[in-house]
N, C-alpha and C positions, 0 to 999 in steps of 0.2 A: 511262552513261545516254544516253538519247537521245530525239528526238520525232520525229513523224513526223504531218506535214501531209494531210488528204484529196485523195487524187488525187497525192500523190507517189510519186516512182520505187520508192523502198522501203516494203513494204508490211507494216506489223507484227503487227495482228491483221485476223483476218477479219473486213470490219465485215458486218452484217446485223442487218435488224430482222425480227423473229418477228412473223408477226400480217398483217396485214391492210395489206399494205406500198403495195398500190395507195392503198386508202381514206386511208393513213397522210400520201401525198403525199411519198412518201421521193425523195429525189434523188439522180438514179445519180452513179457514181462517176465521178468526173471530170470533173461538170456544174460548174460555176462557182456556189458559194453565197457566200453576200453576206459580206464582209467583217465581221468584230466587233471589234464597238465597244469599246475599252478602257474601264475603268473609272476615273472620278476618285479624287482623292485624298480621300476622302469624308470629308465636317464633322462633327462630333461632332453635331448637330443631324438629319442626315440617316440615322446609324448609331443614335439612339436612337429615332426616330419610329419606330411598327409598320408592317412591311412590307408594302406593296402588289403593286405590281409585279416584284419583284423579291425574292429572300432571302438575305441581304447579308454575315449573321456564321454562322456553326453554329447558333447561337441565335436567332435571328431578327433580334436586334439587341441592341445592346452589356448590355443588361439581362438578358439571355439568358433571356428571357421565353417563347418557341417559342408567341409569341400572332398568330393573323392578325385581321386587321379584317373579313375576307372575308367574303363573306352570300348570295351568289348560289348556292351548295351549302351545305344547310339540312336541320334534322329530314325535313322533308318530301317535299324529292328526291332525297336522297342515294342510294336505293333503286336510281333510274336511274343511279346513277355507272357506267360503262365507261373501257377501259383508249381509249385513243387511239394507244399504240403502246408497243411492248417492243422495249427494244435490247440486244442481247447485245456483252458487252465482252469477247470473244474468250478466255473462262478465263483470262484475269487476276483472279489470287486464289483461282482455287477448291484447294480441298484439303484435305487433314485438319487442317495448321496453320494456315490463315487464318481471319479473319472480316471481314463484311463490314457493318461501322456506321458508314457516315461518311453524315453529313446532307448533303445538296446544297446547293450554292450555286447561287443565280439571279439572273443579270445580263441586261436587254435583249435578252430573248429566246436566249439560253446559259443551259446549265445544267454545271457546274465539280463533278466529284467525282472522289474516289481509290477503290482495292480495299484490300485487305489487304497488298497485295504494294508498295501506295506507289506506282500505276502511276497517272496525272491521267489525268484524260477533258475534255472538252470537247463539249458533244452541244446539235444545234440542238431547240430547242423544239419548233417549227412542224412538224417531221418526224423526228425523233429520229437524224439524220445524226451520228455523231464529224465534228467537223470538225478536231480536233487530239489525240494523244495524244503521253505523256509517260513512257516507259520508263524507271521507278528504275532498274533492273538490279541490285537487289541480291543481297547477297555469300552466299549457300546457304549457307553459314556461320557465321553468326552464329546465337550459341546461348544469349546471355541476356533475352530474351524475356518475358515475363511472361503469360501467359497468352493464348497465339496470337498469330500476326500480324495486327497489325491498324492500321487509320488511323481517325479519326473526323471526319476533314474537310479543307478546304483553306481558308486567309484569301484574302482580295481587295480589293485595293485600290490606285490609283493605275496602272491597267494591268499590274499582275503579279496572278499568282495564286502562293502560297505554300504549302508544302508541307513538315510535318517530317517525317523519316525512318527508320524503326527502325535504321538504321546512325546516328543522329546527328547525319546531316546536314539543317542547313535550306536550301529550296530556294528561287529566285523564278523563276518562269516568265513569258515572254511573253504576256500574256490575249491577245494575236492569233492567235499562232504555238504557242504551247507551247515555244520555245526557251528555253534556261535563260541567264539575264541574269545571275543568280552564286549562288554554293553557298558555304557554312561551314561547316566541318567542327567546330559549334557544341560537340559531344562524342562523345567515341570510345567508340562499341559495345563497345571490347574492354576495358575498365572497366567494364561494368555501367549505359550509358549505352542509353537510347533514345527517340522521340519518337514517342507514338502520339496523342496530342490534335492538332485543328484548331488552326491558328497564329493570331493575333488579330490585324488591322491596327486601329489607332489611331494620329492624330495624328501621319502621319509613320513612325511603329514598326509592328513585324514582331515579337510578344512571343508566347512558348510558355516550357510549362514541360517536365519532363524526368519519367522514369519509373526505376525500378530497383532502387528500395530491396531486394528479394527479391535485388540481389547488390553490398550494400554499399556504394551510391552515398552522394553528400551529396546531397538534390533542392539543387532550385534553380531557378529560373524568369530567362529571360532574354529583353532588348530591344534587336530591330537596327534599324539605320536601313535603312528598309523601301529606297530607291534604290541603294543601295550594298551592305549585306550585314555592315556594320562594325558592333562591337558598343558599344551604347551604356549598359548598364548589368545588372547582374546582382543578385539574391537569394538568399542560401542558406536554404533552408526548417530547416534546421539552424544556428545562429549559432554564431560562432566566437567566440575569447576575447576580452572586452571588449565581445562585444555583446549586445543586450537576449534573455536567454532561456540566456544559454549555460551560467547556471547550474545549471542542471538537468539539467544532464549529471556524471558523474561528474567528478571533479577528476585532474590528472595522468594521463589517460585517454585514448587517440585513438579511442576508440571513435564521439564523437562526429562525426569525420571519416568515419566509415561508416555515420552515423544515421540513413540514408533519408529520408523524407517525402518523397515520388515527387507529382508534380504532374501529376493523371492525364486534365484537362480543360481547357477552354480557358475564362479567366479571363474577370468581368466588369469593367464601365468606369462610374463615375459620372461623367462631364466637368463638372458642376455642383461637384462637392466635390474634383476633380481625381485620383479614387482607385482604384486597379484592385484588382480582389477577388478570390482564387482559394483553395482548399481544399487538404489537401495529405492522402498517407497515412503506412501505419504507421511506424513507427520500426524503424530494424534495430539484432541482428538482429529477425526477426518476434516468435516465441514464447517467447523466449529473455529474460526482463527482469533474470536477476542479473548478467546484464555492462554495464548502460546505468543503475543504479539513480536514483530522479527522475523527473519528469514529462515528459523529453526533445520540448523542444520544438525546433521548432514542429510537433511531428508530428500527425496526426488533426488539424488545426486549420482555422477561419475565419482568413483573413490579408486585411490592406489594405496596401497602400504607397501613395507618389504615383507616381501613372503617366509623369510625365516624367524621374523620377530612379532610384525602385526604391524610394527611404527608409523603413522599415519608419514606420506610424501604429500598428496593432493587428492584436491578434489575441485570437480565444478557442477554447481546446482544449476541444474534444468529449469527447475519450475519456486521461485522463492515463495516462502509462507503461502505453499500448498491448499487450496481448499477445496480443490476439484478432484479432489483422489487421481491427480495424475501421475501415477506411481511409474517410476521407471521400474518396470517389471521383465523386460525382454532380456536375454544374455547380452555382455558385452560380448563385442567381437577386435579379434587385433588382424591388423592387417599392415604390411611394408608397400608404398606404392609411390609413385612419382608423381610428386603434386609440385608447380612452379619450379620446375626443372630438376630438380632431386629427389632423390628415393628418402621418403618420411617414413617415422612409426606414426602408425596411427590407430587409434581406438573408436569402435562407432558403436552406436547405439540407438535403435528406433524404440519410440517412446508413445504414451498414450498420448500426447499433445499432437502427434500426428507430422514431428517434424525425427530425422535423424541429425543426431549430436555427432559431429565428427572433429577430435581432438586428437592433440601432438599426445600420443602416451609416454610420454619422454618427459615433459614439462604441465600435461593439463591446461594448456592454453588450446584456443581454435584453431584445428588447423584446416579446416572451410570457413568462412567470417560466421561470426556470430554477435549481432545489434541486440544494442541497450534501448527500448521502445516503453512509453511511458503507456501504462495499463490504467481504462477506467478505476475508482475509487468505488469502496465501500467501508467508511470510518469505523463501522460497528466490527470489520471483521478485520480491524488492520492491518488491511489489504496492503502489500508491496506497491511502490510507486512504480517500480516499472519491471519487465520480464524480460530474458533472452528470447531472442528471436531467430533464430539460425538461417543464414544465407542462402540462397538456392529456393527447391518446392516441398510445401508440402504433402504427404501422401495420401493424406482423407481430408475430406472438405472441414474446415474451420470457421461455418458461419451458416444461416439460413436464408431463408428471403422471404418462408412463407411458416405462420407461427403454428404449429398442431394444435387439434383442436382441445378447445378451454383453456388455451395457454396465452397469456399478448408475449409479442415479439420483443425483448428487451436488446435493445445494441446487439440488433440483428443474430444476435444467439452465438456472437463471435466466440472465440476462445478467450480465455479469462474476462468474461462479462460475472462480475460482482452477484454477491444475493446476500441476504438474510432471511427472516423468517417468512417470505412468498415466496413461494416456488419459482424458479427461472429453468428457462430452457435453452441449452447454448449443444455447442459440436466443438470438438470432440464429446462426446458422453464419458461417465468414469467408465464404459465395458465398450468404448470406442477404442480409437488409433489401434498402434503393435500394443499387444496386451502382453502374457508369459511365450505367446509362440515363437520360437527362436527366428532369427532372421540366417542367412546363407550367403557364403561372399567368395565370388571366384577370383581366383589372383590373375588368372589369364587379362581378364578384362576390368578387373576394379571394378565391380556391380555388387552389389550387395541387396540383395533379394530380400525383401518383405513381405508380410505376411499380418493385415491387419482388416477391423472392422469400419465403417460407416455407420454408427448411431449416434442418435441424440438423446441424451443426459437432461434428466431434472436433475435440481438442486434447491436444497432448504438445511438451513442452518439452525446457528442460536440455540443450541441444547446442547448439554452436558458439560454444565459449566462446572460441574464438581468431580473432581478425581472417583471413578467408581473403586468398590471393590477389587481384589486381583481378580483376573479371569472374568469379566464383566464386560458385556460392549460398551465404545467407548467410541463412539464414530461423529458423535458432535452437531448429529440432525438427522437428514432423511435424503433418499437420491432414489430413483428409479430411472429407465428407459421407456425411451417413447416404443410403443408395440412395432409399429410400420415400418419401414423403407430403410430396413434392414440389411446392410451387404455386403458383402464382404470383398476390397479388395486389394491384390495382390500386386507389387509393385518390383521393378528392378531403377536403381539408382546408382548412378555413377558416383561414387565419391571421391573425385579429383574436384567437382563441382557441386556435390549437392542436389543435382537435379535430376527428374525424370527419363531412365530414358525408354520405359514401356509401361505399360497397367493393365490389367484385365478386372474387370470387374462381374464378382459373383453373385446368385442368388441367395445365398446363406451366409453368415462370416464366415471368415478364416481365422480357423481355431485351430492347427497342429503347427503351425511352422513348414521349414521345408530342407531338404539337403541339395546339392548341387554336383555336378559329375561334370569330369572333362567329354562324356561323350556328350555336352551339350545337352544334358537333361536336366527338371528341376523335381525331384519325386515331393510332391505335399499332399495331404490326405483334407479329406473331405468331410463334413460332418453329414451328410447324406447316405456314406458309407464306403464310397469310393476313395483308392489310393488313382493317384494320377498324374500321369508324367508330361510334363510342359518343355515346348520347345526354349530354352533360356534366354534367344535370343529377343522372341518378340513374344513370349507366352502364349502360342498356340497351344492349345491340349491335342498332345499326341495319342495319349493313352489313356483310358481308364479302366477300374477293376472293379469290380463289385463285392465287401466284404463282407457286409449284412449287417455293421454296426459302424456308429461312428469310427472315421480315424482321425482322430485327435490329439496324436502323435505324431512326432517326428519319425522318419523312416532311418534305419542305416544300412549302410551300402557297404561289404566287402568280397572279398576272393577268395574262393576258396577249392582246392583242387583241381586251379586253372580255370573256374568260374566265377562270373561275377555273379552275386547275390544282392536283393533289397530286402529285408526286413523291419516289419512293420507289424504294433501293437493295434487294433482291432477291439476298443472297448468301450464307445464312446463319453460323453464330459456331460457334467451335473451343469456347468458353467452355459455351455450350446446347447444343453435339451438335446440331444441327438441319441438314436437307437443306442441301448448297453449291449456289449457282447463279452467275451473273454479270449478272445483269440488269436494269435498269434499267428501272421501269415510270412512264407517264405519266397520269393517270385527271383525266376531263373529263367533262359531263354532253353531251357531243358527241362522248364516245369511242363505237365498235362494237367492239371486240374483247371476248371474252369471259375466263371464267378459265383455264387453265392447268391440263393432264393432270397428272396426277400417278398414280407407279405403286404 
């Protein structure tokens, strides 16, 4: 690994910005630009306030809310938004295995992102200069992976910038320099370990969770002391013998030592009740349920601990003894709101079942209703007698009517329609509902914006009934999507109630997520290549941009010198098939550059 300063001897990527470099005020190379400012060790106070100047967590702030206050870009001018300047990160990341989702982070005029490939940037506001990059170097080899390479952000706090790593390693960087201050080689790759979520600074700690159940992993979410790199406390999203959940696992069984629940985003913070929240996914192996019989927790699950120790408080499973790879993968989101006459805490989360979980985060009970409903049977796969079913609507269709072709129609292809070794075809798909795109939730109105697909899912079990090797798949059958009638859509939801209260429906999925603004906009990107800004109220698209590559990313929105800015990565996903680029775009109502050729 390495960095490499603006204007040093070694020169790692080409830098250049695309566009209008004069107008841009770009500064040549080897001009002296101003020193940055490290960042504090930031208050639990200043991590949960909505961001102004600055965009501090992945999610905007420890609520993981992706709300701005902003108001100066509004229904009404948004029309005029131009790019201000485009920087190209030297094809870091592009390729047919990467993708490129990591939301940006923005500090006093820096703005702090990674590629696919685990590579930090550092790029000035004012002029979209790199003032420091950060060479993972990682190993071409590594081949357990999950679904492309990818990163979805960096932490920051206390003058480091943080960074987990598909090799396993966590990282802290210099916020001046990009120099690496210390590395942990947190867990080994060649185990079926990797780390694609933004790392989370709170209070001191440097806390990520782990990815890899598709080869056998235990998840597990773990907390360093952000100065040093030492580890201060860990979670196995799987519990072990004697602790709360490990029931549910078969008895005299190591199975559950390779039970998955892959920790696939970056947790939330209540510092009020002292309790960190994070989702976790499926169970391994994936499709395979007669070797793991039980509700094998904590997989598919809402989880809380206390965030100074790890100490499990609660949890509540979505989807019991998992077979559909219906991973909660989406961020939790926390939100204060007035449900049955009083202001509740509440936590929500949209899921690939296609419903959003919305619970007391106080206690982990419902606090929208959520039924006990008895689910078809398949005895070979000791299937669960019955599932949560959440009150209120769905947001992607949960059934068919008409069976694709070569396939018969089994119990209309509902959601948890049973299988074994025949392929069945049911909706949600496993690369259906809210998948990792975050969702957005305005306090003004208690909406909580989604951000999900429409497919349909085969499913075929009955394999890998023996514990493989470390680092081996380990997913317990076979799954694809049906090719057609693919779409993606886009949802806002009251949660006072649980239901609907707009949809737009796209020609492609929705694969970035999306951020929310008091000027009533909702910025989400597109995998066609366009960033695009939606009326919030009833999702009219007000705006579009043209950036010549997937946006597949979440955008972030801050102030700076008395303007609002949106920032957005520009690289598209191995996951959507969508154009690769490496760019990084900046959009101001005082930008000139226009959109972007495309062939």
């Amino acid at each position: 690994m390495s960095f490499t300063l603006l204007g040093s001897r070694r020169s790692w990527f080409g830098f250049g910005v695309l566009g209008a470099c004069t107008a841009a005020g770009v500064l040549l190379a080897g001009a002296q630009a101003p020193s940055i400012a490290p960042a504090p060790a930031f208050t639990a106070r200043e991590l949960t306030e909505y961001p102004t100047t600055g965009w501090l967590t992945s999610g905007g702030d420890l609520f993981n809310r992706r709300y701005s206050p902003l108001a100066q870009i509004t229904r009404d001018n948004v029309a005029q938004l131009k790019a201000v300047w485009r920087r190209s990160l030297g094809g870091s990341g592009v390729g047919v295995k990467y993708s490129g989702e990591a939301q940006p982070i923005v500090h006093d005029g820096v703005i702090y992102l990674v590629t696919g490939a685990d590579d930090v940037f550092a790029i000035g506001v004012d002029s979209g200069e790199i003032r420091w990059t950060y060479d993972a170097k990682l190993d071409d080899t590594i081949d357990v992976v999950c679904c492309g390479w990818t990163s979805r952000g960096v932490g920051l706090g206390d003058g480091r910038v943080y960074v987990g790593q598909l090799d396993g390693k966590l990282v802290a960087l210099d916020q001046r320099t990009g120099a690496v201050l210390w590395s942990t080689q947190a867990e080994r790759w060649q185990e079926g370990f990797s780390i694609t979520s933004a790392p989370l600074y709170y209070d001191g700690l440097v806390i990520t969770g782990f990815a890899g159940a598709e080869y056998g992993i235990r998840g597990r979410v773990k907390a360093y002391d952000a100065k040093t790199g030492a580890l201060v406390w860990t979670f196995y999203t799987i519990p072990g013998p004697g602790e709360v959940g490990h029931d549910s696992w078969p008895r005299d069984n190591p199975v559950w030592q390779h039970g998955g629940a892959s920790v696939w985003q970056t947790p939330a913070v209540d510092p009020e009740l002292g309790l960190l929240y994070f989702s976790t996914g499926n169970p391994g192996p994936d499709f395979n349920g007669a070797v793991r019989a039980g509700d094998n927790l904590f997989s598919v699950s809402m989880v809380a601990v206390e965030a100074k120790t790890g100490k499990y408080r609660w949890h509540f499973q979505q989807v019991r003894h998992d077979i559909w790879d219906y991973d909660a993968t989406s961020p939790v989101v926390l939100f204060d709101l007035e449900v049955g006459g009083r202001v509740r805490k509440g936590i929500a989360e949209a899921s690939k079942t296609g419903w959003v979980y919305i619970l007391d985060r106080t206690t982990g009970r419902p606090l929208v209703g959520i039924e006990d409903r008895p689910v078809p049977q398949e005895p070979r796969q000791a299937t669960a007698r019955t599932q949560p079913y959440p009150v209120g609507d769905a947001f992607v269709p949960q059934s068919m009517t008409i069976a694709p072709e070569g396939f018969r129609l089994v119990n209309q292809g509902r959601i948890f329609t049973p299988f074994w070794t025949d392929p069945v075809v049911a909706k949600p798909g496993q690369s259906g509902g809210a998948n990792w795109p975050p969702s957005s939730y305005d306090p003004r109105t208690g909406h909580l914006y989604v951000c999900a697909t429409d497919r349909t899912g085969v499913f075929r079990g009955g394999a890998d009934n023996e514990i493989p090797p470390d680092g081996e798949r380990y997913i317990g059958g076979a799954f694809g999507n049906i090719p057609f009638g693919v779409t993606g859509i886009f949802t806002a939801l009251d949660m006072r109630t649980n239901t609907i209260v707009w949809q737009q429906q796209w020609s492609e999925r929705c694969y970035s997520g999306s951020v929310v603004t008091a000027g009533g906009l909702l910025f989400t990107g597109r995998s066609d290549g366009r960033l695009t800004a939606l009326d919030s109220r009833d999702g009219r698209l007000l705006w579009a941009f043209q950036t010549g590559a997937g946006v597949n990313a979440p955008a972030s929105v801050f102030e700076y010198r008395g303007q609002q800015y949106v920032v957005v990565l520009s690289a598209g996903s191995a996951f959507a098939a969508s154009r690769r680029g490496d760019s990084v775009w900046l959009f101001g109502l005082d930008g000139k550059i226009g959109p972007a050729e495309t062939q």
